[in-house]
Steps between C-alpha positions, in 0.01 A plus 500: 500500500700367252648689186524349154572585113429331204614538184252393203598441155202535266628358190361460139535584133420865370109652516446218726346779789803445739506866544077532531565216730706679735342771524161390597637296786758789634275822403134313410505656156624361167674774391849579670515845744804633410850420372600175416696338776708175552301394808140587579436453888185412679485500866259258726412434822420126517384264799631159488399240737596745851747703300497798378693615170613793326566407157660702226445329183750604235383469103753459273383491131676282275528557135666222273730242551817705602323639796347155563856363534615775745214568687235209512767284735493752817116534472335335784206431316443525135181610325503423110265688308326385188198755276230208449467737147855288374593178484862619506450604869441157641832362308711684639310491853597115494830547386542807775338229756735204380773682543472636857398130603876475480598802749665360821279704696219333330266894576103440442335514192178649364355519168281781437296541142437854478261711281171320614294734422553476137395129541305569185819464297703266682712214313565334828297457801472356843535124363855584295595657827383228732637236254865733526453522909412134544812382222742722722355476876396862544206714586349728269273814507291655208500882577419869330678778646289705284204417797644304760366184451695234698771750559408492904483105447868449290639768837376299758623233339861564490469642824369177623817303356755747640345543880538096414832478416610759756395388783585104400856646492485666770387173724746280360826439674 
């Protein structure tokens, strides 16, 4: 059985549900259980191919460009957040994006839009993201962590890429 940890960087601008985010996909709920912490663990067993994985996934949230700077390079795969309620949100995703393009590493990238189920006042929606996620080569999720929706789809997901990349470094020489 092999062991592995991943470290996630969830990045975006304030109020853009990083936090909500994070929560639903470590605790299922949108609202954080407890203190505030630096990293926000979730454990899974995972099958891939004919091996089996324990996987500790390690959420870091990351607040404004300082933290960016210091903490987006170790992440081993970056999820930038944008609230579909801001047009703001999906600037700074692209300039988040851009700038991680550059890492040596070169760690996954997903865009999420968040808030979808206050699609009823949205200023951008899934075309401004696709446009953003086709322009920069990335996938992208539209999610609420107020319900769920897509949250299971944007986790299996980034599971998906890191089983990928794991085990393609593992094989090679």
């Amino acid at each position: 059985m092999d062991r592995v940890t991943w470290k996630i960087g969830v990045a975006g601008i304030k109020g853009s549900g990083k936090t909500s985010l994070i929560s639903r996909i470590v605790y299922g709920s949108d609202g954080s259980s407890g203190p505030i912490k630096a990293l926000f663990r979730k454990r899974l067993n995972l099958e891939y191919k004919d091996s089996k994985i324990v996987a500790d996934l390690l959420f870091q949230e990351i607040n404004d460009d300082t933290d960016a700077e210091k903490m987006l390079p170790s992440s081993n795969l970056i999820i930038v957040s944008a609230d579909i309620l801001s047009r703001d949100g999906l600037d700074y995703a692209n300039d988040v994006i851009r700038y991680a393009k550059n890492f040596e590493r070169k760690p996954p990238i997903v865009l999420v839009g968040t808030k979808t189920d206050l699609r009823y006042e949205a200023e951008i929606w899934s075309n401004d993201f696709e446009k953003l996620a086709k322009k920069l080569d990335v996938p992208f999720f539209l999610v609420s962590a107020k319900t769920g929706d897509h949250i299971n789809d944007l986790l299996d997901h980034v599971v998906e890429l890191m089983l990928e990349r794991f085990y393609a470094k593992k094989q090679s020489p």
